[in-house]
Structure formats: structure tokens, C-alpha cells
C-alpha positions as CSV (number, residue, x, y, z in Angstrom):
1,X,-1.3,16.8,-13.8
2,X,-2.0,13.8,-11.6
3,X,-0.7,9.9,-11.7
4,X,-2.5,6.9,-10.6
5,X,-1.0,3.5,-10.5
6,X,-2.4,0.0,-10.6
7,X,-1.5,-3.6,-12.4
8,X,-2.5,-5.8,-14.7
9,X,-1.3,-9.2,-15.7
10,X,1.3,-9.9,-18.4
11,X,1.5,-13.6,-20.1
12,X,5.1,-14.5,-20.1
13,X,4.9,-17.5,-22.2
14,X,8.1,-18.4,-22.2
15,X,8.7,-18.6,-18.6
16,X,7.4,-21.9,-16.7
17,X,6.0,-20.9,-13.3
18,X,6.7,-24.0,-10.6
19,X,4.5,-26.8,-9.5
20,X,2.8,-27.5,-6.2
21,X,2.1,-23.9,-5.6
22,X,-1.2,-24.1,-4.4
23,X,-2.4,-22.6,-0.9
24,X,1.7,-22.6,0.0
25,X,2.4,-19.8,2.7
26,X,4.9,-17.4,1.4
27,X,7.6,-14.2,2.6
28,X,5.9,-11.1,3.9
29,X,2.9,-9.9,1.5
30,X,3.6,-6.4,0.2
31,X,0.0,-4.5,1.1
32,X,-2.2,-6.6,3.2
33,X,-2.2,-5.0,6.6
34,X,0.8,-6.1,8.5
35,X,1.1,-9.5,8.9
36,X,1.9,-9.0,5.0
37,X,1.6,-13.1,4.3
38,X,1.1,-14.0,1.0
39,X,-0.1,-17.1,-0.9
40,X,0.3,-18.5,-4.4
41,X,-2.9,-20.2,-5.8
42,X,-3.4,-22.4,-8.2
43,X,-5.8,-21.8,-11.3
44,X,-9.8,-20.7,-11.2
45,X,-11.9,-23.7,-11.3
46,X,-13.3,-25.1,-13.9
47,X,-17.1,-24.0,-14.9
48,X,-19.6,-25.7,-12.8
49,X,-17.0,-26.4,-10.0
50,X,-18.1,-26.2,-6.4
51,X,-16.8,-22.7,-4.4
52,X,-14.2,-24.8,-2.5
53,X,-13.1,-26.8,-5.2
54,X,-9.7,-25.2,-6.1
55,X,-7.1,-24.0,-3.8
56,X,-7.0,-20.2,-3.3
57,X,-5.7,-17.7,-1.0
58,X,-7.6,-17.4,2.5
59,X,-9.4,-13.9,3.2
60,X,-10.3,-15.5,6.2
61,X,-7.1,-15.3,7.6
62,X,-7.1,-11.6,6.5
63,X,-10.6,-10.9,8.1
64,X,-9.5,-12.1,11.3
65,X,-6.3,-10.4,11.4
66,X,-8.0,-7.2,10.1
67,X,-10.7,-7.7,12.6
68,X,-13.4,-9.2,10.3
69,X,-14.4,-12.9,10.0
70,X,-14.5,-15.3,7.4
71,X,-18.3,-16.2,6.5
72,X,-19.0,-20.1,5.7
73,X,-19.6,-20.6,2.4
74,X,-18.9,-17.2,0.8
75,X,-16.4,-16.8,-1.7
76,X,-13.2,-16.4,-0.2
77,X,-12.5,-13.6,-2.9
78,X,-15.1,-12.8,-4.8
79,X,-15.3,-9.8,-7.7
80,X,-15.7,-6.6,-6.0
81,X,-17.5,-3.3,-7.6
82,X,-15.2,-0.4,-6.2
83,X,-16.5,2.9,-6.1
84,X,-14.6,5.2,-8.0
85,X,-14.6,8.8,-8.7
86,X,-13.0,8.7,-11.6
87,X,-12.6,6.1,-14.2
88,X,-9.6,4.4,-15.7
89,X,-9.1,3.3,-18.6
90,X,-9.1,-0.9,-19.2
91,X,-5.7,-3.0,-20.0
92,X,-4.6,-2.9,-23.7
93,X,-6.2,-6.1,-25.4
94,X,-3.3,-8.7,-24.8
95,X,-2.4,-8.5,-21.2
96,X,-4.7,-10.8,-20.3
97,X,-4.8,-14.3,-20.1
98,X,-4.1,-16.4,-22.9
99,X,-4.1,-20.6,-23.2
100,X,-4.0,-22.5,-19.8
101,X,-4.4,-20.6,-17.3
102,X,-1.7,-19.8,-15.2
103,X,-1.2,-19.6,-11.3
104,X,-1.4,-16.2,-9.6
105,X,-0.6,-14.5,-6.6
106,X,-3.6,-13.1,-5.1
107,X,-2.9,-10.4,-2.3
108,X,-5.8,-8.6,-0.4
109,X,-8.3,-9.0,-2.9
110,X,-5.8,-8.1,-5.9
111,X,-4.5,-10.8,-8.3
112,X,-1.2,-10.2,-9.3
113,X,1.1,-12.7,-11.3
114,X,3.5,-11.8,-14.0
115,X,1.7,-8.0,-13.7
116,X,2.8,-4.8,-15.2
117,X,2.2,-1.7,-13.3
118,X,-0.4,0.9,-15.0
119,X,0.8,4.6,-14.9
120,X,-2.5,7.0,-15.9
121,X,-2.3,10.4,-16.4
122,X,-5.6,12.7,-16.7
123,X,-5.4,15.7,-18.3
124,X,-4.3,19.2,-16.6
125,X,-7.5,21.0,-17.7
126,X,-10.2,19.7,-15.4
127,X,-12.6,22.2,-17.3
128,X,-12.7,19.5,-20.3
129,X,-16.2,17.5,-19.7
130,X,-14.4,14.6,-21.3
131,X,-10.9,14.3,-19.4
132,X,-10.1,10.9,-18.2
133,X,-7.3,9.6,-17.3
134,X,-4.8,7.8,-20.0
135,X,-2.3,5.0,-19.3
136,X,1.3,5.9,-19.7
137,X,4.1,4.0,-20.8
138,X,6.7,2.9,-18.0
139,X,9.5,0.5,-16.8
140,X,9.1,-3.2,-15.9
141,X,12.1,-4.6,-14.9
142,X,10.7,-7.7,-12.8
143,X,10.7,-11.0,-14.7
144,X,7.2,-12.0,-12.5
145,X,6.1,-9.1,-10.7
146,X,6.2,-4.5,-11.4
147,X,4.3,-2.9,-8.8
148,X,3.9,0.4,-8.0
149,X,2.5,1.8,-4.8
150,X,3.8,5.2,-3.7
151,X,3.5,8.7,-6.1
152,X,4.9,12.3,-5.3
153,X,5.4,15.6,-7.8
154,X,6.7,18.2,-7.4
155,X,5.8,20.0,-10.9
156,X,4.9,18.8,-14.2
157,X,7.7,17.8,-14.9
158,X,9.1,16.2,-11.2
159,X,7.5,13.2,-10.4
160,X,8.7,9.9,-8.6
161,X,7.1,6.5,-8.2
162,X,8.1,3.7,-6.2
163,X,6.9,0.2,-5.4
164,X,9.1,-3.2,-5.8
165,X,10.2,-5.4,-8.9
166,X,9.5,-9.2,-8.2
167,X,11.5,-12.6,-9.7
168,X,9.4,-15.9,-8.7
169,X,12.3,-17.6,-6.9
170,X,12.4,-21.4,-5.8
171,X,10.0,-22.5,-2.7
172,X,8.5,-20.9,-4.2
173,X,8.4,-16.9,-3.0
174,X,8.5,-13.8,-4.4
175,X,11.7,-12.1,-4.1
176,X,11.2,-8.1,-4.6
177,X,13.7,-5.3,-5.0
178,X,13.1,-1.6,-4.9
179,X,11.7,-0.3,-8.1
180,X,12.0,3.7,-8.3
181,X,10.8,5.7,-11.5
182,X,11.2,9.7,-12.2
183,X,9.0,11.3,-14.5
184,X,10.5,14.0,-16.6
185,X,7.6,15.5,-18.1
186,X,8.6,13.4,-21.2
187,X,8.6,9.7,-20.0
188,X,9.0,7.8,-16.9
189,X,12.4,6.2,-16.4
190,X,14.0,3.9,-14.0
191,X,16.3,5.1,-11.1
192,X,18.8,2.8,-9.5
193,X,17.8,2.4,-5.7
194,X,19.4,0.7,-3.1
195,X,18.9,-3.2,-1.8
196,X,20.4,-3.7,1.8
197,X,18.7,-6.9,1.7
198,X,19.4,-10.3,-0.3
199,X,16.0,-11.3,1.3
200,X,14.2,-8.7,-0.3
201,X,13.2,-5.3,-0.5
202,X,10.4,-3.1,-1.0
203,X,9.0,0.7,-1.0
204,X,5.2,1.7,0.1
205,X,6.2,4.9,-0.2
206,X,7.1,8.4,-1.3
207,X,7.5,12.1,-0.6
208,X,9.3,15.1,-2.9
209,X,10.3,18.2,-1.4
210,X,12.0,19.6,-4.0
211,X,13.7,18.2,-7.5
212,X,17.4,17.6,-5.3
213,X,15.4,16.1,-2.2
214,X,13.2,13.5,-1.8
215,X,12.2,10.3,0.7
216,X,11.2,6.7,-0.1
217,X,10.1,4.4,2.6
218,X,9.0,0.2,3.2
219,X,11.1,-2.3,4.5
220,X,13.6,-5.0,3.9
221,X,13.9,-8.9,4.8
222,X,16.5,-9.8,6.9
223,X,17.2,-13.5,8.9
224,X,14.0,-14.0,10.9
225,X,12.4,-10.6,11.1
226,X,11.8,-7.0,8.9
227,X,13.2,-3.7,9.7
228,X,12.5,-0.3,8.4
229,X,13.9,1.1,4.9
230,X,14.4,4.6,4.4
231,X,15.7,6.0,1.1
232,X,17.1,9.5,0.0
233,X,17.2,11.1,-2.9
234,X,19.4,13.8,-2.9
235,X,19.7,15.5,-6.1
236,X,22.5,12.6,-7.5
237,X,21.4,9.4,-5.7
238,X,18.9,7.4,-3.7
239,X,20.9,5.9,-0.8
240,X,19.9,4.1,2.6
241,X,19.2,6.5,6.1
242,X,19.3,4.5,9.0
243,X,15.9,4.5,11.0
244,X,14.4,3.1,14.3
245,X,13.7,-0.4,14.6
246,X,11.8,-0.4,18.3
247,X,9.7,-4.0,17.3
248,X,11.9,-6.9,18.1
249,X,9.9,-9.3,15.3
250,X,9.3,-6.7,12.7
251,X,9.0,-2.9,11.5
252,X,8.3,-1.6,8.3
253,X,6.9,1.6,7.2
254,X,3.7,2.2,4.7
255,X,3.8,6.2,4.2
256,X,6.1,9.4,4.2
257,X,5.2,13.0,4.3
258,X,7.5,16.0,4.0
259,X,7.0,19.8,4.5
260,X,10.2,20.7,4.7
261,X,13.7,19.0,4.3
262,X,13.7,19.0,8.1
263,X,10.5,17.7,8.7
264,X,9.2,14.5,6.7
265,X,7.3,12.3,9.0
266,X,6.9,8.7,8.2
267,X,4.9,5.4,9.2
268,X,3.6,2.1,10.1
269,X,4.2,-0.1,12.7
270,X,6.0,-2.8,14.9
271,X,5.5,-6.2,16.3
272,X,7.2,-7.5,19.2
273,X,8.2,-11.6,19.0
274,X,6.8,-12.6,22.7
275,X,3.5,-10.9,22.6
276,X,3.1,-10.7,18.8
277,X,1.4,-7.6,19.4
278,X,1.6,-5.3,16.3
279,X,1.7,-1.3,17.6
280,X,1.5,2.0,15.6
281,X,5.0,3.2,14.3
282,X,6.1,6.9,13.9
283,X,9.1,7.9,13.2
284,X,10.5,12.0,12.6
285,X,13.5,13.4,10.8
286,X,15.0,16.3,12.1
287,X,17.6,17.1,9.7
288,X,20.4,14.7,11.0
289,X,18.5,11.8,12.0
290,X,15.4,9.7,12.3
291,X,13.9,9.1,15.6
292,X,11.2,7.3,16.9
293,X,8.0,9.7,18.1
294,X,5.5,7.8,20.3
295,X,1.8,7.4,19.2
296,X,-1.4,5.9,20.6
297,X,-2.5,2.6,20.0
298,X,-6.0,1.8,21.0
299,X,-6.1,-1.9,19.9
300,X,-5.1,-4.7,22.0
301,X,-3.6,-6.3,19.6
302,X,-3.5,-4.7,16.3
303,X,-2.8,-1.2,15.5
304,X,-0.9,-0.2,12.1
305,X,-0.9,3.5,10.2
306,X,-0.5,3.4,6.7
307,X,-1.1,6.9,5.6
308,X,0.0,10.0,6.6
309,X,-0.3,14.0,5.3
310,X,2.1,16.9,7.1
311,X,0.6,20.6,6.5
312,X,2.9,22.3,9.2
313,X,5.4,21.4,11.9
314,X,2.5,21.7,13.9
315,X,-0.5,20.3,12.1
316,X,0.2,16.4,10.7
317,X,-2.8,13.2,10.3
318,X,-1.9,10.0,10.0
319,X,-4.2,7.0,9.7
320,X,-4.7,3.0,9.6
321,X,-6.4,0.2,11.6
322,X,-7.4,-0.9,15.0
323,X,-8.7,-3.9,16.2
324,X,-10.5,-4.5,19.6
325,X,-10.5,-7.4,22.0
326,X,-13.5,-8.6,19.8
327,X,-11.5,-9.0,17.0
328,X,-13.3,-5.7,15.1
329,X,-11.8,-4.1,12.8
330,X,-11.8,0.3,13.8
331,X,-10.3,3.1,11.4
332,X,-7.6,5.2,13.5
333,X,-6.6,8.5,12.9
334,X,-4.3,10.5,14.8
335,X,-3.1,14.0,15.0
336,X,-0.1,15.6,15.5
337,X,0.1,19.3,17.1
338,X,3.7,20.3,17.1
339,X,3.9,18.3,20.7
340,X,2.6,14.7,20.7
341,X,0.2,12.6,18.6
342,X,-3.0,11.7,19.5
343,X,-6.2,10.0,18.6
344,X,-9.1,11.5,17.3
345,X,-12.4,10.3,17.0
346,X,-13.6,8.3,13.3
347,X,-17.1,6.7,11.9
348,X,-16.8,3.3,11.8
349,X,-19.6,2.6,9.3
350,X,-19.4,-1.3,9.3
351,X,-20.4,-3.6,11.7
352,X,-17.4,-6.2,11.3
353,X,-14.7,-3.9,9.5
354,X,-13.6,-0.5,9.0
355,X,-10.3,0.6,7.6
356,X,-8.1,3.7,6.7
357,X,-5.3,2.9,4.1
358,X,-4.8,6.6,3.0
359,X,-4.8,10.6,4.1
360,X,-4.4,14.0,2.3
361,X,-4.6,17.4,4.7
362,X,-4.9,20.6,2.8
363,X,-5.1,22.4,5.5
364,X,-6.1,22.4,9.3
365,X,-9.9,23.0,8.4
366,X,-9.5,20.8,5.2
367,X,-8.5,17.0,5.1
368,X,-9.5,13.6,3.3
369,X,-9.4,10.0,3.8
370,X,-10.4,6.9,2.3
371,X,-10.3,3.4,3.0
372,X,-12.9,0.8,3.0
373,X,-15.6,-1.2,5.8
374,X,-17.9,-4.4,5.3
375,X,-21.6,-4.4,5.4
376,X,-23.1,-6.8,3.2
377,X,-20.4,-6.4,1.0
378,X,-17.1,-4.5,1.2
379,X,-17.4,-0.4,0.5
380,X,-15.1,2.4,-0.1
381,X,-14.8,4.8,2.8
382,X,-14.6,8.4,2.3
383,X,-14.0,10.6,5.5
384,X,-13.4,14.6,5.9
385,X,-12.0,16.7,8.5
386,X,-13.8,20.1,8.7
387,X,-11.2,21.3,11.6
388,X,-13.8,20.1,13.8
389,X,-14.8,16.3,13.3
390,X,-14.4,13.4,10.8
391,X,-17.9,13.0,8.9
392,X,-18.2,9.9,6.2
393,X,-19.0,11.7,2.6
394,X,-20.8,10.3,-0.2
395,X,-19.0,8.1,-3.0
396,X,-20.9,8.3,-6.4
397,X,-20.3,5.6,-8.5
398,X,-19.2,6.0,-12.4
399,X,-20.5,3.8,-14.3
């Protein structure tokens, strides 16, 4: 049994959402890469408006902190066809927009106001010719915004998902809290998970061991910078683990991996306030405590990991972006071999752009993964480690 998440949009008719939202910068965006800024847009145009006539949120901004750029009059955001290897299935008729429409929070290419995160399950028998993947029913306890963004099973009938539960808050922002769900092998329900931070709080996410231990990881608002949230489950209860915090501006962590109660590895990365410089972030629990591991960081500006996959104490990848002094946008992967992490080399298909956001390592001679890179267009990036080198692979589309 596998789980996919995603979101789609929820009319809450009774709830008014505040004026003179447009193009207004808000707290830290949840999954663009890092400088996590989010904006709150007003509605689409009108048909036969020009491409700049309504306010919307900038992908330029994104490009150039990604290490893309911003091309004069293309649309800022347009409709992107994503590969996919398998299809899911569409919203339920009545999710969707309906009357005026309404203002929306658009974050790296994804539109999200008032959404409710998607669960799909595909079927167990991958024999069947017809399996696809089926929505399930789960919690959404956020009045504006249920998001889901980190999965982990331990069985068919262990499962955990995380992500963050947002209210629309005067300003206006976006105020999450930590949103953790169990599977049961019946129905998803809601676990209570802690919230250090009145600012807000949010998990990326999360890796099981065993039904009595698990990890959840993102980050936490506090006055004037972010710092690094670590949550574990131990059987009873999620509570907080105290972890590094080496950037003076910011830290948050996008991925956890676990092999072994005494061996979860997790990151992301750190930016310091005078230099603004954002640098790869690793950290390592050993049993009793989380410390910080160094790692490369090839950019001169940018570096960030959001993925990471543990096969051994001796055999870990974990992967992101890079950015050069040209403002270029490089996939980064790095490996760990039981004494330090270092970088190994990664096609960079596109000329402008090229991205990591996710790994999965089977074995040494056996690893995968994905991301995406602009050329004429943005693609999906598919990459595998043969125990020798990374080589792109083919993504058919399903149509």
C-alpha cells in the first residue's frame, strides 16, 4: 500500500477573506526553496485582460532566488503539464470554485486558498492492469488552509502524515500549526502535536521506525528569525527534541530519514543575518541528542537539501539546490559514508534551472531522485544512482 498527498481548494462561503490582499509580502512560505516568502493574490483576470493586468504572486522573485530568471512578458505562473507516472484521480465535483471568485495564496507554482489535503491510496496488487490510486477520506482542521507534505509506513496498517493546518490571520498572514495524521489501516485520524511557537509552526517531514518510534521535522517562527523543529513520537506522544540552530537568521529542516532508533538523519539549511548566505544543514541523532554534521556547500550563495534517504550507518544521500555566482540554479547531491558527507557529481539538464526536491536509496547500487529544470518550459527530473553515477531516466507521460 502506498499514500500520496496533494490539495485542492474548498469554498468556505461563510467565511469573508480580507481586503487589500493583493501582491502583499507575507510570513515564511511553507515549500518554495528557502527564502519560504509567500504572497496572497487577488482574483484571475477577467477574460480578455492583459497578462499583467491583475496582481499575482512573482516567480520572478523565485527564479532568481532559485537561480532562474524571470522572462519579460511570460506569465508569471502559468498552467504547467507535470509528468507523472501514475495518475490521480480529480477533486470530487464541489471543491472548486463557486460565485466570485475568491483570493488565493499561490506558493511555487501551487494555488492554495481555503484547500483540503488529498490522501490517495493505490491498490496493494500492482498486478491489476487497472489499479489507480483512490482518494481517502482525512482530517482538516484548518479554517483556511490543510496541507500535507511529509508520509512514512511502517505496515499496512502504520502510517503517519504531517504537514501544517493554516487560519488566515489579520495583516494578513497565514498562521500554521502542526498537523499530524496516523493511519490505522481503517481511517486516517488526527494526532495532537506540539506548537512551541505562537508565530507558527510547520512539519516538511517524516520518518517511522517502528509503531512506538517515529520523527517529524520543519520549523517554527519565533521574534525575527526561524529555528529548527524536531518532533517525537514515542509510542504515547509526539513531543519537542531540541536540535541545532548554527544559522543566526534562520534554520529549518525539509526531510528525515531513520534506519534505526539511533540513527535518523535529518535536513535543510541555514542562513546567517550579515551575509544572508543560505548553507546546507545536516543534523544526526545518536540516541541522546541531535548534533550538527558538516556538509558541503558548493554555491556561493544558495545551497539547501530537501530530501534525504539512510540505507545503513554508512551509506546515506541527501539532495536539494545550488546556485552559482551566475545566479544558476544546480541539483546537489551528497553522500554520506559512515565518516563525512560529500558531494557527488549530478546532470543538470537545464540551461537556467535544475533542482532536486526529493531522494529514495534502496540500496548502495540502487537510488532515485526527482525534482524538476527549465528549458523552454519547466520538466520533471528523474535521476538514478547505479552505485557508480547519477544518469537522468526517461519520464513517460500518462495521459
Amino acid at each position: 500500500m502506498a499514500f500520496l498527498f496533494g490539495g485542492s481548494k474548498r469554498e468556505d462561503t461563510n467565511r469573508a477573506t480580507p481586503s487589500g490582499v493583493d501582491r502583499r509580502r507575507q510570513r515564511s512560505c511553507r515549500r518554495c526553496h528557502h527564502e519560504r516568502v509567500m504572497y496572497v493574490i487577488a482574483p484571475e483576470p477577467s477574460p480578455g485582460a492583459g497578462l499583467n493586468s491583475s496582481p499575482r504572486c512573482e516567480r520572478g522573485l523565485r527564479q532568481e532566488r532559485l537561480g532562474g530568471r524571470a522572462v519579460p512578458g511570460q506569465d508569471i505562473d502559468p498552467p504547467l503539464e507535470r509528468p507523472a507516472l501514475v495518475a490521480g484521480p480529480q477533486p470530487e465535483p464541489g471543491l472548486g470554485h463557486q460565485g466570485p471568485p475568491r483570493r488565493e495564496c499561490r506558493i511555487a507554482n501551487r494555488r492554495m486558498g481555503g484547500q483540503r489535503h488529498l490522501p490517495f491510496q493505490r491498490d496493494v496488487d500492482p498486478s491489476l492492469d487497472d489499479a489507480r490510486w483512490s482518494q481517502v477520506t482525512s482530517p482538516n482542521p484548518g479554517l483556511d488552509a490543510n496541507e500535507l507534505i511529509g508520509v512514512s509506513a511502517t505496515s499496512a496498517t502504520d502510517a503517519w502524515a504531517v504537514g501544517g493546518a493554516g487560519t488566515l490571520l489579520p495583516g494578513p498572514y497565514l498562521r500554521y500549526r502542526t498537523l499530524v495524521l496516523r493511519w490505522d489501516g481503517t481511517m486516517w485520524s488526527q494526532v495532537a502535536s506540539p506548537n512551541p511557537s505562537e508565530g507558527g509552526n510547520i512539519l516538511f517531514g517524516v520518518s517511522a521506525v517502528s509503531p512506538a518510534d517515529a520523527w517529524a521535522v520543519g520549523y517554527d517562527d519565533i521574534p525575527n528569525e526561524t529555528e529548527t523543529l524536531i518532533l517525537h513520537w514515542d509510542g504515547t506522544g509526539w513531543s519537542r527534541v531540541i536540535g541545532p540552530n548554527p544559522g543566526s537568521g534562520s534554520n529549518k529542516l525539509s526531510a528525515v530519514s531513520a534506519v534505526s532508533p539511533i540513527d535518523p538523519w535529518a535536513v535543510g539549511d541555514s542562513r546567517d543575518v550579515a551575509t544572508s548566505a543560505h548553507e546546507t544543514l545536516i543534523v544526526h541523532w545518536n540516541g541522546r541528542r541531535w548534533s550538527h554534521v558538516k556538509s558541503p556547500n558548493p554555491g556561493s550563495s544558495f545551497n539547501t537539501l530537501t530530501g534525504v534517504s539512510a540505507v545503513s550507518p554508512t551509506d546515506a544521500w541527501a539532495v536539494g539546490i545550488y546556485r552559482d555566482e551566475a545566479e544558476i540554479g544546480h541539483t546537489l547531491a551528497l553522500h554520506w559514508d559512515g565518516s563525512r558527507w560529500s558531494q557527488v557529481k549530478t546532470p543538470n539538464p537545464g540551461s537556467s534551472f535544475n533542482e532536486l526536491s526529493g531522494v529514495s536509496a534502496v540500496s548502495p547500487k540502487d537510488a532515485w531522485a526527482v525534482g524538476s529544470y527549465q528549458e523552454a518550459g519547466v520538466h520533471a527530473l528523474v535521476l538514478h544512482w547505479d552505485g557508480t553515477r547519477w544518469s537522468q531516466a526517461d519520464v513517460q507521460r500518462v495521459r
